[in-house]
C-alpha positions, 0 to 999 in steps of 0.5 A: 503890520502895526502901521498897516491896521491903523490904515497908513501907508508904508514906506519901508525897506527890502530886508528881513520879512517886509516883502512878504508883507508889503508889495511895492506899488500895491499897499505901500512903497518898498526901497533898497536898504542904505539907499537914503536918496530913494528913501527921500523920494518914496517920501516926496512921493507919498506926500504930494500924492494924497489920494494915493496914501488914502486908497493905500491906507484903507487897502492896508487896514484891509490887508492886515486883517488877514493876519489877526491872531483869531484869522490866523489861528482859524487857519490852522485849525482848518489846516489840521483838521483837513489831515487829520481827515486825511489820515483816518480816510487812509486808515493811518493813526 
């Protein structure tokens, strides 16, 4: 997330929570864990393909906005506030 909202281009592995953040392709390159050769070549490719890294990156600062503490923290407020309506519509306390 850090590398995304300075607006870089990702290359990473598929473990832990990356794939819900990184869309291989879309705003980054995902690779298989220990496979050091398609590391390597998710590498080479990003760096001969500069316009790539350049529509990525603006793509990515973009995308990580989605997850600053206020955006997200608004969302949830919303969120609450849509049951707590809920409840009183329905007469539940």
């Amino acid at each position: 997330m850090e590398a995304m909202a300075c607006g870089l281009f990702v290359v990473a592995s598929r473990v832990g929570g990356v794939p819900e953040a990184i869309r291989d392709g879309w705003n980054g390159i995902l690779v298989n864990p220990r496979d050091p050769q398609a590391l390597k070549e998710a590498i080479t490719r990003s760096l001969a393909d500069r316009e790539l890294v350049k529509t990525v990156g603006e793509r990515n600062k973009l995308e990580a906005q989605k997850y600053l503490l206020e955006k997200v923290a608004e969302k949830q407020f919303q969120f609450l506030s849509q049951m707590v309506l809920r409840k009183q519509e329905t007469g539940q306390t």
